[in-house]
C-alpha positions in Angstrom: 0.0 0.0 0.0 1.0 3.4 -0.8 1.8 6.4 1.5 -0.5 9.1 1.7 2.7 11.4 1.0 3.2 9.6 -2.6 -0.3 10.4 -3.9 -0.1 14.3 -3.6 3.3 15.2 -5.0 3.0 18.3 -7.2 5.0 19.0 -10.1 7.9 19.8 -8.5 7.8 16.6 -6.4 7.0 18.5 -3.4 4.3 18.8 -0.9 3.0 22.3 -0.1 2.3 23.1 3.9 -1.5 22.9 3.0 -1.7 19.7 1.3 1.0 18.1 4.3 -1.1 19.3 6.9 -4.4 17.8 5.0 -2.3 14.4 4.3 -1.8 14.3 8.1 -5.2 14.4 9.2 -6.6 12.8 6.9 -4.0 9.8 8.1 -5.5 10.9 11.5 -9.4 9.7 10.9 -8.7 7.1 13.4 -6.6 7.4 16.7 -3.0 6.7 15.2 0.3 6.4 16.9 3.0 8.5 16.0 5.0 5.6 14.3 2.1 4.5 11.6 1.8 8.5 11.2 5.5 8.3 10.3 5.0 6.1 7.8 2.2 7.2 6.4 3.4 10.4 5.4 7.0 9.8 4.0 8.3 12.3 6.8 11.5 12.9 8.7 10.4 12.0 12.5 11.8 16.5 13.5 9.5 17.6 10.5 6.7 15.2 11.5 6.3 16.3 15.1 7.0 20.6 14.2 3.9 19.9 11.9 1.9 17.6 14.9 2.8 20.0 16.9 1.3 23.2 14.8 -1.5 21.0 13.9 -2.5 20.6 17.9 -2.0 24.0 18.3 -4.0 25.4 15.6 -6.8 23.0 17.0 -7.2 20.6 14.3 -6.0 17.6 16.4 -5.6 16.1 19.4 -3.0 14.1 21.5 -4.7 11.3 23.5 -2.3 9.6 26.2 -5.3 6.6 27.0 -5.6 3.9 25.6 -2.4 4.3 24.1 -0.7 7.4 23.1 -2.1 8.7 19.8 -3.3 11.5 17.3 -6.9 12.0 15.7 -8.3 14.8 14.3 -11.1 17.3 15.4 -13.7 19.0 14.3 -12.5 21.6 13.5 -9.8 19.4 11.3 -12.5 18.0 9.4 -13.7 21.4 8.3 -10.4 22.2 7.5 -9.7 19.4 5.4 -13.2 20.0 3.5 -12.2 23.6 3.1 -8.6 22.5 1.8 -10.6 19.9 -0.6 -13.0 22.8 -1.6 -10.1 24.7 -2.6 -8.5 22.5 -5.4 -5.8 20.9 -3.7 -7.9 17.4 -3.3 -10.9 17.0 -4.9 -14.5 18.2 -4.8 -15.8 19.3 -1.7 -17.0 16.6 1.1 -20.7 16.4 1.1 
């Protein structure tokens, strides 16, 4: 199975901030650990946790320490990943 990171290179074979951040939650539908994360999205382990970290702060996920440690996204990252999606860099809006 492919990474999330290899199906949204752009032409340059990079990932802009928007689409990374969108990759990353959209990895975090479920309660992941930060390992699967890491392998999910084709990052280095220092850029993966400056962007979990931004991510938590802006309010689009959450850190869980029970039943395990892990990441899922909010609600607030759903609208944003619907808004990111409305906005041409995934697709057609959610409905």
């Amino acid at each position: 199975m492919k990474g999330m990171a290899l199906d949204t290179l752009g032409v340059n074979g990079r990932r802009d901030k928007i689409t990374i951040m969108s990759d990353l939650l959209n990895i975090m539908q479920e309660p992941r650990r930060l390992t699967h994360i890491l392998y999910k999205s084709n990052m280095s382990y220092v850029q993966l946790v400056k962007y979990l970290n931004n991510l938590i702060e802006m309010g689009l996920a959450e850190k869980h320490q029970e039943p395990f440690r892990s990441y899922t996204i909010t609600n607030n990252g759903k609208l944003f990943m619907d808004l990111v999606k409305g906005n041409g860099h995934g697709g057609s809006p959610a409905k």
